[in-house]
MIMARVEX-694780 format. One record per residue: residue number from 0; residue in three letters; y, x, z of N, C-alpha, C, O in turn. Coordinates in nm, 2 decimals. Example, Ala and Ser with C-alpha at 12.3 -4.5 7.8 and 13.67 -1.06 7.14 Angstrom:
<pts>
<pt 0,'ALA',<-0.57,1.32,0.78>,<-0.45,1.23,0.78>,<-0.33,1.32,0.78>,<-0.33,1.42,0.85>>
<pt 1,'SER',<-0.22,1.28,0.71>,<-0.11,1.37,0.71>,<0.00,1.29,0.79>,<0.11,1.34,0.80>>
</pts>
This chain:
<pts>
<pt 0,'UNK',<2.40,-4.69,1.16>,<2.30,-4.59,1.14>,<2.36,-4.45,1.14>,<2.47,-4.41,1.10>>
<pt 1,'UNK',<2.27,-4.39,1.19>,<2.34,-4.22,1.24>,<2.28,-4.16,1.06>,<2.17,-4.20,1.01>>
<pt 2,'UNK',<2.37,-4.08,1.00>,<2.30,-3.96,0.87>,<2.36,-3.82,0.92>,<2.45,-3.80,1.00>>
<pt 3,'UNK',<2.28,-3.73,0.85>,<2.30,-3.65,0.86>,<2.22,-3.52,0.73>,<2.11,-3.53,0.67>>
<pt 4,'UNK',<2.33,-3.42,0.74>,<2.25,-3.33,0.68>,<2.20,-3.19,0.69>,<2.23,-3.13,0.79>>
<pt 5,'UNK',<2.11,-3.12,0.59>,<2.13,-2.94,0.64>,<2.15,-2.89,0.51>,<2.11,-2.94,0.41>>
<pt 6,'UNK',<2.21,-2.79,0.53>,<2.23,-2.75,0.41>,<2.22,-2.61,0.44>,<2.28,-2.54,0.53>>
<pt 7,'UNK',<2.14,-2.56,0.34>,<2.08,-2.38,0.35>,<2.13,-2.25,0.28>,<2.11,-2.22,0.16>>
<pt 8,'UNK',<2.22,-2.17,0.36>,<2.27,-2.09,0.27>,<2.21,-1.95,0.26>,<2.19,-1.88,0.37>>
<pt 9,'UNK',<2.17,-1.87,0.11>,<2.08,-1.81,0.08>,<2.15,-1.68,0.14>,<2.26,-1.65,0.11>>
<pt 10,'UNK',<2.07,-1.61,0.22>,<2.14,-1.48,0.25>,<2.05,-1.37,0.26>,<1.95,-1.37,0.34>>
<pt 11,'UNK',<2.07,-1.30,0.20>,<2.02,-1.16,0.08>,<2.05,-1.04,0.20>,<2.16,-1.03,0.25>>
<pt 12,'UNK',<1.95,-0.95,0.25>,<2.06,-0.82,0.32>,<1.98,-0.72,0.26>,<1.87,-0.75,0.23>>
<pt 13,'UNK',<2.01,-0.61,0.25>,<1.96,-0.52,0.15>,<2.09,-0.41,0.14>,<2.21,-0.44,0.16>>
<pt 14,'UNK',<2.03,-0.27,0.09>,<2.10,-0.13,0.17>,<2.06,-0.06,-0.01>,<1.98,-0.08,-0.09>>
<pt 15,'UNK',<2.21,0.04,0.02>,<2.21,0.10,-0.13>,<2.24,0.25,-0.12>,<2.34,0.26,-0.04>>
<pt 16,'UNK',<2.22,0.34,-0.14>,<2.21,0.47,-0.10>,<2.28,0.55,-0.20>,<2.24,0.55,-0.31>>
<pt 17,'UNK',<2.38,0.61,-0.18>,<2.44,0.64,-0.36>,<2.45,0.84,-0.23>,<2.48,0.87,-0.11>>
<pt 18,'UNK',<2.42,0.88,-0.30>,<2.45,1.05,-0.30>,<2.50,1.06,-0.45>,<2.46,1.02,-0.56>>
<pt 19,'UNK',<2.65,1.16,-0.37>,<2.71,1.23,-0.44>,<2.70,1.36,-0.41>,<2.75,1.40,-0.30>>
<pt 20,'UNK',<2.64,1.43,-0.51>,<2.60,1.61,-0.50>,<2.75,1.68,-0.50>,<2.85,1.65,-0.57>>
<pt 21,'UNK',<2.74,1.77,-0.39>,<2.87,1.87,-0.40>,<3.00,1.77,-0.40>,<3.09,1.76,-0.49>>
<pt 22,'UNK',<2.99,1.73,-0.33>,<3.08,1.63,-0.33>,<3.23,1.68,-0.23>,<3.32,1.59,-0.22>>
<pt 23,'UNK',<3.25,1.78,-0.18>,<3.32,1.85,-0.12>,<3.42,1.93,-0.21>,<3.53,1.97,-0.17>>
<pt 24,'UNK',<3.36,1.94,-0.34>,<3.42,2.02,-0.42>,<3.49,1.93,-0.53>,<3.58,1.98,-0.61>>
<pt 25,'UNK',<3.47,1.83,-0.54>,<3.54,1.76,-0.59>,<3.68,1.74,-0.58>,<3.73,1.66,-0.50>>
<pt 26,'UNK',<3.77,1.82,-0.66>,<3.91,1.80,-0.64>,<3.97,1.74,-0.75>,<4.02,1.81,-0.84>>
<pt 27,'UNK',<3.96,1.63,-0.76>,<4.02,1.55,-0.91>,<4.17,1.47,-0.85>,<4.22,1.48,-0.74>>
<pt 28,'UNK',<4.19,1.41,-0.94>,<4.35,1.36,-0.94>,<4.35,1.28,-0.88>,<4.24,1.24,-0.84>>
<pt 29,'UNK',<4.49,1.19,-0.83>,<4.51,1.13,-0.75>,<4.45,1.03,-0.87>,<4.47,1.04,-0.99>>
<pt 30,'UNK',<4.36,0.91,-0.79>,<4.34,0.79,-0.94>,<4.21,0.81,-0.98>,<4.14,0.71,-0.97>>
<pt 31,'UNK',<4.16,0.90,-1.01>,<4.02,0.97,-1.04>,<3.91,0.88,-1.00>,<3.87,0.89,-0.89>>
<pt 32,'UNK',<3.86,0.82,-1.06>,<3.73,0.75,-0.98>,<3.60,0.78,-1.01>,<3.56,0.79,-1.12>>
<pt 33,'UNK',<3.52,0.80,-0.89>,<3.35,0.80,-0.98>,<3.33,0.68,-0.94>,<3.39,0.62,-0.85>>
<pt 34,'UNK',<3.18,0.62,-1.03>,<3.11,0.55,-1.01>,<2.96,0.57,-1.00>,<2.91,0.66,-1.07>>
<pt 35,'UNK',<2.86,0.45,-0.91>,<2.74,0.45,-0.89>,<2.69,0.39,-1.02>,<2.74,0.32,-1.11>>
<pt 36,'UNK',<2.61,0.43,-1.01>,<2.48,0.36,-1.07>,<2.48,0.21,-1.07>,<2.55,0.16,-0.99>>
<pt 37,'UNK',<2.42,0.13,-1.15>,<2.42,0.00,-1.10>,<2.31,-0.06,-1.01>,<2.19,-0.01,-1.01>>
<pt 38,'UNK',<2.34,-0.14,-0.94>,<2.23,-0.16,-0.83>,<2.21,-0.33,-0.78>,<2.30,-0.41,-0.76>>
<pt 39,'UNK',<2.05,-0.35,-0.78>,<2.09,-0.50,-0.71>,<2.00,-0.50,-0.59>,<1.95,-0.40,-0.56>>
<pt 40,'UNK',<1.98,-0.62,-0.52>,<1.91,-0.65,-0.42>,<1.82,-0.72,-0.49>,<1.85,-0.81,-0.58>>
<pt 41,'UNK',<1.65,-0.67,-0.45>,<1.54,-0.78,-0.51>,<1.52,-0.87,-0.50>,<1.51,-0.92,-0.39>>
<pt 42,'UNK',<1.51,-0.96,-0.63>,<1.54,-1.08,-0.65>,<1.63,-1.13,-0.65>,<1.63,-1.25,-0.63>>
<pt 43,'UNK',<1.72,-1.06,-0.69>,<1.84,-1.06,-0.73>,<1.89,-1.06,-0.84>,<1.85,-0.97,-0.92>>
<pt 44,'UNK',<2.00,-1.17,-0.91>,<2.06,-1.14,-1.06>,<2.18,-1.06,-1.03>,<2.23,-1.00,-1.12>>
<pt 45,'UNK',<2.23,-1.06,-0.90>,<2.33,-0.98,-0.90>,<2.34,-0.83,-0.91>,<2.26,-0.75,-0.86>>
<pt 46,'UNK',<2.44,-0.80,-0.98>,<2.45,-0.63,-0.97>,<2.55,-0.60,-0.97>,<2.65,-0.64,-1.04>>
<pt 47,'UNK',<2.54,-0.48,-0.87>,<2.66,-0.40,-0.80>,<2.70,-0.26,-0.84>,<2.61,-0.18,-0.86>>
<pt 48,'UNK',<2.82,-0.23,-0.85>,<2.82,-0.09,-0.82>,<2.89,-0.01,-0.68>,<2.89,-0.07,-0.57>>
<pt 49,'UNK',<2.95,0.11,-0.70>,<3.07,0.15,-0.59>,<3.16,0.20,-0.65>,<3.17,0.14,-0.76>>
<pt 50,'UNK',<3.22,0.25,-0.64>,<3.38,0.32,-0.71>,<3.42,0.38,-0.62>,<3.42,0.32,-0.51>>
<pt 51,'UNK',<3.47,0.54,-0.60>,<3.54,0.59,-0.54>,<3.66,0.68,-0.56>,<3.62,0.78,-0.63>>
<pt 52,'UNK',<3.74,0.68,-0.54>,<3.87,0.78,-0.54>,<3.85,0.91,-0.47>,<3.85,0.88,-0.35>>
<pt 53,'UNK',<3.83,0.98,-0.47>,<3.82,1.09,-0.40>,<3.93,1.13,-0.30>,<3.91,1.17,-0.18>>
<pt 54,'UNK',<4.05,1.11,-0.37>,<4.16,1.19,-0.37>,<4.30,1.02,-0.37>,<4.42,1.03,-0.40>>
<pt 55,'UNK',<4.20,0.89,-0.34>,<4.31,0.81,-0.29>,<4.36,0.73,-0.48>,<4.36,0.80,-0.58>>
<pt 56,'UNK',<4.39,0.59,-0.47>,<4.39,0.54,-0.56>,<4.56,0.58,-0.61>,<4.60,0.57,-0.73>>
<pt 57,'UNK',<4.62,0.61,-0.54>,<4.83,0.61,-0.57>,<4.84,0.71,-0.44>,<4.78,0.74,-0.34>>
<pt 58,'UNK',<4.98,0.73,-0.53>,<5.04,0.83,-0.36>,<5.03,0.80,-0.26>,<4.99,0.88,-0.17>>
<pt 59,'UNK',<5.06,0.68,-0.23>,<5.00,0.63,-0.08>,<4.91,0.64,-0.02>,<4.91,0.68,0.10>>
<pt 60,'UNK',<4.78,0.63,-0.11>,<4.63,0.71,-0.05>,<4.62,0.82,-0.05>,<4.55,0.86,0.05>>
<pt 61,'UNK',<4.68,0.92,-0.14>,<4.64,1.05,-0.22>,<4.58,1.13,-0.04>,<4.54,1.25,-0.04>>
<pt 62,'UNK',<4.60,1.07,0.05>,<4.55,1.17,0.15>,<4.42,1.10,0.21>,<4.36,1.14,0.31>>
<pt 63,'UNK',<4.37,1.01,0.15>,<4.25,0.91,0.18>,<4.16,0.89,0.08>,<4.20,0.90,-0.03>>
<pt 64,'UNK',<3.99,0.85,0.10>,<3.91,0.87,0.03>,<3.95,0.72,0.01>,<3.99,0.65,0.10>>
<pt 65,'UNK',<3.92,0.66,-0.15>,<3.94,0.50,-0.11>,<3.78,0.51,-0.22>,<3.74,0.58,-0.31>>
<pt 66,'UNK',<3.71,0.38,-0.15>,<3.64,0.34,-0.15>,<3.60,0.18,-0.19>,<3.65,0.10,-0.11>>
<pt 67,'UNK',<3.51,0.13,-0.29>,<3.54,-0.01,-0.33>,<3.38,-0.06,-0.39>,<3.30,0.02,-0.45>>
<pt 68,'UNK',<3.35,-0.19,-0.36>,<3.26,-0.31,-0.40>,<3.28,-0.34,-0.52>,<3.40,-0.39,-0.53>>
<pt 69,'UNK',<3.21,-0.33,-0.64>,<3.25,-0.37,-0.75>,<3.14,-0.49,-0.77>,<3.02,-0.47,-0.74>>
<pt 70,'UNK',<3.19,-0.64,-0.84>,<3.02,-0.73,-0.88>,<3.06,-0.68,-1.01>,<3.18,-0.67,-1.05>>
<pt 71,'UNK',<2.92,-0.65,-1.09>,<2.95,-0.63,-1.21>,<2.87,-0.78,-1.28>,<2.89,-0.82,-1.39>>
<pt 72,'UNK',<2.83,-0.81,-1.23>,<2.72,-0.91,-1.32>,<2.65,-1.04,-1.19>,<2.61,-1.02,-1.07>>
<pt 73,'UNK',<2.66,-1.12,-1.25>,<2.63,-1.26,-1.13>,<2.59,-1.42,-1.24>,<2.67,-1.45,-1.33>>
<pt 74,'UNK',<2.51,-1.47,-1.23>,<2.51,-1.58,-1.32>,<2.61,-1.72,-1.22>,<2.58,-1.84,-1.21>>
<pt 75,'UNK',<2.72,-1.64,-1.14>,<2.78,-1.76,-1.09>,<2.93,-1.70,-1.13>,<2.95,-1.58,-1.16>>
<pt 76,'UNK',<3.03,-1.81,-1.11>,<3.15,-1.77,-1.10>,<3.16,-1.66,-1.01>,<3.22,-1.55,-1.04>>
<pt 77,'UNK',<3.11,-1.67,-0.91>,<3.17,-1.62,-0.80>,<3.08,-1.64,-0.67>,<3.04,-1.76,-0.64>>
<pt 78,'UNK',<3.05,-1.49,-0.57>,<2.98,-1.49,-0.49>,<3.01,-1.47,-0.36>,<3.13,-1.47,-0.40>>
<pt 79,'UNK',<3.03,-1.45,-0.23>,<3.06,-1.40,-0.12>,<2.98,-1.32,-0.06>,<2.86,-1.36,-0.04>>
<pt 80,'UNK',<3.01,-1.20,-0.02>,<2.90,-1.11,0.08>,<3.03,-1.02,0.22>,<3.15,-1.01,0.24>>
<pt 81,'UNK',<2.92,-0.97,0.27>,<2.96,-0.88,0.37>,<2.87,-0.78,0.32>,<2.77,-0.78,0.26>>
<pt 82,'UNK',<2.99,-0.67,0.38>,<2.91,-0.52,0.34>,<2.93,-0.44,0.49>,<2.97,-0.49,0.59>>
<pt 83,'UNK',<2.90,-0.33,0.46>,<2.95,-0.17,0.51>,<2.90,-0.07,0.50>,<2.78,-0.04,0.50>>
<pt 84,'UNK',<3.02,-0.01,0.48>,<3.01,0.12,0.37>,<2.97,0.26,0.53>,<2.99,0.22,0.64>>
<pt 85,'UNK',<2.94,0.34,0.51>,<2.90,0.43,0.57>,<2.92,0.57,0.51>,<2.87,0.59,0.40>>
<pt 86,'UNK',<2.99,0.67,0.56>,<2.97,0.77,0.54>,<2.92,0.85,0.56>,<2.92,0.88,0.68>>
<pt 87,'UNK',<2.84,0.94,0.48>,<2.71,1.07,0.57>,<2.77,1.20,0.48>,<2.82,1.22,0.37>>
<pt 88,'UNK',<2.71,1.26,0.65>,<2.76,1.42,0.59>,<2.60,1.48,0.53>,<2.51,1.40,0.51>>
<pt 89,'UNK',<2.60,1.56,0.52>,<2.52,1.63,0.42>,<2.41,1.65,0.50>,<2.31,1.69,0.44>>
<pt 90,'UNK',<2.39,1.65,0.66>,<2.26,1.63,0.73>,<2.21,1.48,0.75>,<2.13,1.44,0.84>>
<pt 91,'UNK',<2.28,1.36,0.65>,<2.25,1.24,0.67>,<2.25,1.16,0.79>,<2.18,1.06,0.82>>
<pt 92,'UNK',<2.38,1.23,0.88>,<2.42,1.21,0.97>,<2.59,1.09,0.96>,<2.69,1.15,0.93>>
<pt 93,'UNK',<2.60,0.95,1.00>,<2.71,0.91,0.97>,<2.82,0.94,1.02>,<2.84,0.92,1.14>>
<pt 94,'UNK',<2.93,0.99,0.96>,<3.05,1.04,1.01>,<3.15,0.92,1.00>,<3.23,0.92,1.09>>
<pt 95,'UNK',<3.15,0.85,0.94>,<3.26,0.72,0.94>,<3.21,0.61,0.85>,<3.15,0.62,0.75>>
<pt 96,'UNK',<3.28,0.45,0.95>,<3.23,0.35,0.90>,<3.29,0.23,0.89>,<3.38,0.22,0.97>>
<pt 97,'UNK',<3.26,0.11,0.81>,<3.36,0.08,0.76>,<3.27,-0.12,0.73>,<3.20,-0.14,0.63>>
<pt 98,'UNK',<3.31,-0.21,0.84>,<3.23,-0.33,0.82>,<3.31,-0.43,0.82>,<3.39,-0.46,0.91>>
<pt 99,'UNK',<3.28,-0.54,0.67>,<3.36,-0.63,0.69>,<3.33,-0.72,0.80>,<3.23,-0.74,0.86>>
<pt 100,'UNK',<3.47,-0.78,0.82>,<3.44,-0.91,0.96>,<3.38,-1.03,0.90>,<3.33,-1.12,0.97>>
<pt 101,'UNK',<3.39,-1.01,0.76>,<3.39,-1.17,0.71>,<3.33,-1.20,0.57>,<3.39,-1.13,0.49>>
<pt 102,'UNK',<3.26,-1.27,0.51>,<3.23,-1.30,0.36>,<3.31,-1.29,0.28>,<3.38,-1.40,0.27>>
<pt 103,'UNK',<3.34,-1.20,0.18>,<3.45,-1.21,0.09>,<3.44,-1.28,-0.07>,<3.35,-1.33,-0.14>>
<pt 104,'UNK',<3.50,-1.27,-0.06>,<3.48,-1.37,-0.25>,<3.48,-1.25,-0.34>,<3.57,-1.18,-0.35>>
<pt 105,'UNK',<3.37,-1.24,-0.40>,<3.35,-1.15,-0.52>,<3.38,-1.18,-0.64>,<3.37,-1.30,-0.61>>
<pt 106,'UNK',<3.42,-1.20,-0.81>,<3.47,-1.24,-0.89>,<3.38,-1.14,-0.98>,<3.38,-1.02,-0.95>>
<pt 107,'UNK',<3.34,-1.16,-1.03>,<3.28,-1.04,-1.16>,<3.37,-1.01,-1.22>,<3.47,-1.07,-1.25>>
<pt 108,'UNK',<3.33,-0.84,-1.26>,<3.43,-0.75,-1.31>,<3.56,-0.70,-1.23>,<3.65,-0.62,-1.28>>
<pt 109,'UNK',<3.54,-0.78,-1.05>,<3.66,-0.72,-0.97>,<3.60,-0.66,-0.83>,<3.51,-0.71,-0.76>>
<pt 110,'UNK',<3.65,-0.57,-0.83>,<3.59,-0.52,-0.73>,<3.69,-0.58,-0.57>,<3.79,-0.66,-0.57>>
<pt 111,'UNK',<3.64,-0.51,-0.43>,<3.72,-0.51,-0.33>,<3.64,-0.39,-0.26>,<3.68,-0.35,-0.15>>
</pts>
């Protein structure tokens, strides 16, 4: 006898908008981070933030914006998503962008 099965994997897509005002004038230290707001997708227990460096996480960055996925909150161990991050200039125009290839493993309380 032939078996077989299906098995359905839940997939959520949904877009998060963070403006940062005057954000040009931001000259903080190398390390410096802001953060978003917290944010989920409807019907969603998960919640997200962003984190960004302005000015690069270590000397190595210090000449790059670094940018990061934080899970803050999940009722599982551990989740997988794809993202990408987008940058707009101030006519809401995208100037650079940034998409994973692949599902990553999220961990609450760690970002990537």
């Amino acid at each position: 006898a032939e078996s077989w099965c299906v098995t359905k994997v839940k997939v959520i897509r949904f877009s998060y908008l963070w403006t940062v005002n005057n954000f040009s004038c931001v000259r903080g230290e190398i390390g410096e981070t802001l953060k978003s707001s917290t944010f989920s997708a409807p019907n969603s227990d998960m919640k997200w933030c962003l984190r960004v460096n302005p000015r690069g996480l270590d000397d190595e960055s210090k000449d790059y914006l670094s940018l990061y996925l934080l899970l803050v909150s999940c009722n599982k161990s551990e989740c997988r998503a794809k993202f990408r991050f987008s940058i707009l200039n101030n006519k809401g125009e995208e100037r650079k962008a940034m998409e994973s290839q692949r599902a990553y493993r999220f961990v609450q309380g760690k970002d990537w």
